[in-house]
N, C-alpha and C positions, 0 to 999 in steps of 0.2 A: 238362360232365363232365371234370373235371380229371387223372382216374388213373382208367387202363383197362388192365385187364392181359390179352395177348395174348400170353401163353406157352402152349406146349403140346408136352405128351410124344409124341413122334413110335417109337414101338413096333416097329422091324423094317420100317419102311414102306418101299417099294421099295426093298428090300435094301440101305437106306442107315443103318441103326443109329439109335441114340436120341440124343433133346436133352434134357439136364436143364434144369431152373430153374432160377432162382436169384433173389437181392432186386431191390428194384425199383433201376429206373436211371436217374442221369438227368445231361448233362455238367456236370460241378462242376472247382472246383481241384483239388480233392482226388483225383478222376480224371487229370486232367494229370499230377500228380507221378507217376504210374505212368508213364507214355509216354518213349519213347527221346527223343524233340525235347525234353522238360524235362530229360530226364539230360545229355544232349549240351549243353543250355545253361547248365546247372550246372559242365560241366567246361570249359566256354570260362572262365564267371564263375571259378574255378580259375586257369586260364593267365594272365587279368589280372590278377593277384593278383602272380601270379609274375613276368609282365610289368611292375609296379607296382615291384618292388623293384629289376629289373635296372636301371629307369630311374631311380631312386634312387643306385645305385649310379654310373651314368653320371652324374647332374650331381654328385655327390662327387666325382668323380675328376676332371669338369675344373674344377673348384670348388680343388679341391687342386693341378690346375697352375697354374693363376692364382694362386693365393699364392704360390708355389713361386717364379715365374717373379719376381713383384712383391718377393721377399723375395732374390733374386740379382740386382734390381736395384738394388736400395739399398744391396746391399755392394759394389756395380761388378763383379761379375761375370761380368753378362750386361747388353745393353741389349735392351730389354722393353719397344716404343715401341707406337704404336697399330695398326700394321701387324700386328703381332700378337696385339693384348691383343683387339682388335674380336671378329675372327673367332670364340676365342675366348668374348667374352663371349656371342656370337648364342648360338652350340653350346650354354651353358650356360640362354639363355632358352627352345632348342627342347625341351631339356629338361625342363627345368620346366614348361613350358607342356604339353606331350606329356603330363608323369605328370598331371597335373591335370584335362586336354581327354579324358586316354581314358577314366580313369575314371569319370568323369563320362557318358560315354557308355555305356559297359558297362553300367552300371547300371540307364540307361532301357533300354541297346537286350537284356537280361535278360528284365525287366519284359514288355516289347515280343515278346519270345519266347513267353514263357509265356502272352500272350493268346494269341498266334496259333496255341499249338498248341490253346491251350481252344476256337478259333474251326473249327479243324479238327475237334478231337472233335465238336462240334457238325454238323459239315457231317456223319462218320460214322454217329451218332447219328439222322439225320435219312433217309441211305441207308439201316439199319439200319430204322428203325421202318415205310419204307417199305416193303420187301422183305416184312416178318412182316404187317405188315396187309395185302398183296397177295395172298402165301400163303396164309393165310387166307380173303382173299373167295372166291379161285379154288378153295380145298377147297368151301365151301359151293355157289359154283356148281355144282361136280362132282356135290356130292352131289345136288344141284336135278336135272339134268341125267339123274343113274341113276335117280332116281326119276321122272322123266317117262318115260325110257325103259322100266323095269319097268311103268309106267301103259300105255304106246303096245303095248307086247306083246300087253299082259290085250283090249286094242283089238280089234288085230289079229286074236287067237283067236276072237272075236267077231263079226268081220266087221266092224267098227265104220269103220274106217281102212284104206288102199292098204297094198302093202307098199315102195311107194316112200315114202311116207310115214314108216312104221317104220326102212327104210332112215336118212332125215334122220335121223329121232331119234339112231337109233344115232352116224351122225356127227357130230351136236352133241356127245354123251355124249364119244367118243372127244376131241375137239377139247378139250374141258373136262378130261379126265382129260392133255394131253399140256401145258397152259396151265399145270396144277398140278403136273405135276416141275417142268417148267422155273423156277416160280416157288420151288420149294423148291432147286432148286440155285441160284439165283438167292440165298434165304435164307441157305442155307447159307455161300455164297459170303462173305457180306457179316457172317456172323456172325463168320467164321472170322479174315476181316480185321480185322473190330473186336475183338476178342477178342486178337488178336496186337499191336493198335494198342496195349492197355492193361498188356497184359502177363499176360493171364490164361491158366495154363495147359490150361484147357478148352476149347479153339478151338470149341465145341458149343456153349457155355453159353448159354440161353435166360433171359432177362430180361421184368421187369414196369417198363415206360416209365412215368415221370412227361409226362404232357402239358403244355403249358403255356397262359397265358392271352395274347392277344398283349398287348405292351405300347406301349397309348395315349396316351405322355405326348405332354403339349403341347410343340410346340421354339421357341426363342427363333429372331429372324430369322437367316437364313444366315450375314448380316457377323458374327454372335455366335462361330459356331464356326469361321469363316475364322480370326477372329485369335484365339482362343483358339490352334488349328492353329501359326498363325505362331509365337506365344510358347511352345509345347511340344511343338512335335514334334522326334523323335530328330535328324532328318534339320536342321532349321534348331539346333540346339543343338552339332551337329556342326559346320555352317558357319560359324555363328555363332563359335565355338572358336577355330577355325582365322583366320577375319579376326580378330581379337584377335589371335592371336599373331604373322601377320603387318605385321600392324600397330603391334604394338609390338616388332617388330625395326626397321619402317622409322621409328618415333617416334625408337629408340637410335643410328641413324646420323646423324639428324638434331639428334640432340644436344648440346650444349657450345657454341652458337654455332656449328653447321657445322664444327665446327674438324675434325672425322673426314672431312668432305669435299672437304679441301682435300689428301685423298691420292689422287693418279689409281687407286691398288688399291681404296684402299675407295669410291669415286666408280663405280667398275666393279662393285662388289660391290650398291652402293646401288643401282644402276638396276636390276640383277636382281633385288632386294627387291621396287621397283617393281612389277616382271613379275607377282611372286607375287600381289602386294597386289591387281593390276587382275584374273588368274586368279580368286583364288578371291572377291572382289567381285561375277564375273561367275557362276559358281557359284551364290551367292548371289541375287542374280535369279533366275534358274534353276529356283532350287527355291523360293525364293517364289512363283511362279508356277506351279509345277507342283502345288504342296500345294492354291494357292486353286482350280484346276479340279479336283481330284480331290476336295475337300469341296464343292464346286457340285453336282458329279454324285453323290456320294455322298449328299446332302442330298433331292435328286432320289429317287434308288431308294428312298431310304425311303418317300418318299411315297407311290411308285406302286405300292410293296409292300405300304402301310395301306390305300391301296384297294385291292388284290386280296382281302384278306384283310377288306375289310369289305361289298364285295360277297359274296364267299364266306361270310362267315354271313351273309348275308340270308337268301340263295340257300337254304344248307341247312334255316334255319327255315322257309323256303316249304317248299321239299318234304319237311321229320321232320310238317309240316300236313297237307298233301298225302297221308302213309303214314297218319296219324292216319283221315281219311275216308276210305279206301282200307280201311280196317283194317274197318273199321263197314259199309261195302258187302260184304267177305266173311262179315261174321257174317248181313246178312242173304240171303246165298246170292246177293248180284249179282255178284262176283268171283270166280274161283277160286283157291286157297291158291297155284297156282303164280305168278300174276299178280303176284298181292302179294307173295310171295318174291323173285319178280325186282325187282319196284318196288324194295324193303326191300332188295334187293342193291347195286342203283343207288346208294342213298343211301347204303350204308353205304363207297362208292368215294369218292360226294362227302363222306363225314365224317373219310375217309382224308386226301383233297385239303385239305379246312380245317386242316386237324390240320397239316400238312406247311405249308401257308401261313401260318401261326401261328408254326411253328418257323423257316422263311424268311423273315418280316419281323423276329421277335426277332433274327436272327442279323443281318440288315442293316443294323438299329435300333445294337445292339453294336458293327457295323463301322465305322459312321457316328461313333458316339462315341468310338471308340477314335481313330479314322482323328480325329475333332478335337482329339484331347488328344496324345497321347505319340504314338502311330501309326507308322509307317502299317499298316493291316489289309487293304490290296490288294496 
């Protein structure tokens, strides 16, 4: 059962007012762009734009003292030797490298946004469809519950049953009827949130969930999406950047035959290059190794999340079997309707649980892939 709609008009009901409908739901992009996390990442991709130009304008300007400088040396002006042309030139490669290394970044780490708020909707989504199937079962129980109780009564008047017994009833009845606010304010709760999550101005607004099917693809061996991982995630595309750049400041000092290193300033300057270059090298390590355990373990959770979820439909085709012959024993009078209600209760908690396990391994299925390409989703 792919789409199952579990909306319903709530009428004055414990003097907590009505839930409208509304079309079916289910988390997409096109959800996301409603959310403050995709507006707010919108207006960062904005600030690097802007960010983008000052630095533009910064390597022009020492671009333009450097000719300045070179052009008042050739008239005897000024002397403009390498003590100051060096320093000079770095500032202008940190520059350039800067306007090129963030953008560059911004743009996965955008990208990288905008899944993780879809990975969030998702996790709401999935609080959300809990909450209403829950509400839900615990109405039906209640009403199972009132209607035993009205039975235990007809008993009682009869002689049939103690009145300690009628007592119980009544207590189950009550205990069921206090299961079902709390699960409706629980609903509510969680409606309200998701609702404000998306930007909807009906903090009530009840929806029809698209279910989904889980997704069994087959996965390539781990070492596949390790180094995928390695060759694209944000995080090594950032470090990656940065050894680059400092790298090739230490390539320019070491340029012309050493001849820049035959100045004890820029000899002093050079080893702090050094510094940098072994810095963010080690960095580098760092996060290579941090990325290959967290796609180990991520590689993992999928797994053991495709088993929950495929025990979980066994499980539930044993017992929808199970209610099938259960079904067949009350028509011929060897069960009673309530028996089988509660049975047919039971299961419809474990078709809530499958449901929810389905949406929980898709989503880790998603994390796992994202977390090996551009990522990270933890």
């Amino acid at each position: 059962m792919k789409n199952k709609t579990i909306a319903l008009a709530l009428a004055g009901i414990l003097g907590f007012g009505s839930l409208s409908s509304a079309a079916t739901l289910a988390p997409t992009f096109n959800l996301v762009r409603q959310t403050t996390g995709y507006r707010t990442s919108e207006m960062v991709k904005e600030q690097v734009a802007f960010n983008t130009i000052e630095a533009k304008l910064t390597a022009n300007s020492i671009l333009s003292q450097i000719e300045n400088l070179e052009d008042l040396d050739d008239k005897g002006f000024v002397k403009f030797g390498m003590e100051q042309e060096v320093p000079l030139r770095i500032s202008l490669m940190t520059a350039q490298g800067s306007l090129n290394h963030s953008v560059a970044v911004m743009d996965l780490t955008h990208q990288n946004t905008t899944y993780a708020v879809y990975l969030g909707l998702r996790d709401l989504y999935m609080g959300l469809y809990r909450a209403r199937e829950d509400y839900r079962i615990k109405g039906e129980t209640l009403a199972l519950k009132e209607a035993g109780y009205a039975l235990d009564q007809e008993k009682y008047r009869l002689g049939r049953i103690s009145e300690v017994a009628l007592m119980e009833a009544e207590v189950e009845m009550m205990a069921a009827g206090v299961d079902h606010i709390e699960a409706l304010n629980q609903y509510r709760t969680m409606l309200e949130t998701f609702n404000q999550f998306i930007h909807n101005d009906d903090p009530y607004e009840e929806y029809t969930y698209t279910l989904e099917e889980p997704q069994l693809m087959t996965l390539e061996p781990v070492d596949f999406y390790v180094a995928r991982a390695l060759a694209n995630r944000v995080e090594m595309v950032d470090v990656l950047g940065r050894v680059a750049m400092e790298n090739d400041k230490k390539t320019y000092y070491e340029s012309e035959d050493g001849r820049f290193l035959r100045s004890e300033v820029l000899t002093e300057d050079y080893e702090d290059q050094l510094d940098e270059v072994f810095k963010v090298m080690v960095e580098l390590e760092q996060t290579r190794e941090a990325i290959t355990l967290e796609i180990l373990k991520a590689y993992d959770q999928v797994l053991i999340a495709r088993g929950d979820v495929l025990s979980l439909q066994a499980t539930l085709a044993e017992q929808e079997g199970r209610l099938e012959n259960l079904k067949l024993q009350q028509d011929l009078g060897y069960v009673t309707q309530t028996t089988y209600q509660e049975v047919a209760l039971s299961i419809e908690n474990l078709r809530m649980n499958y449901h929810l396990a389905v949406m929980s391994y898709n989503s880790t299925l998603y994390r796992f892939l994202f977390a090996s390409s551009t990522g990270p989703a933890y």
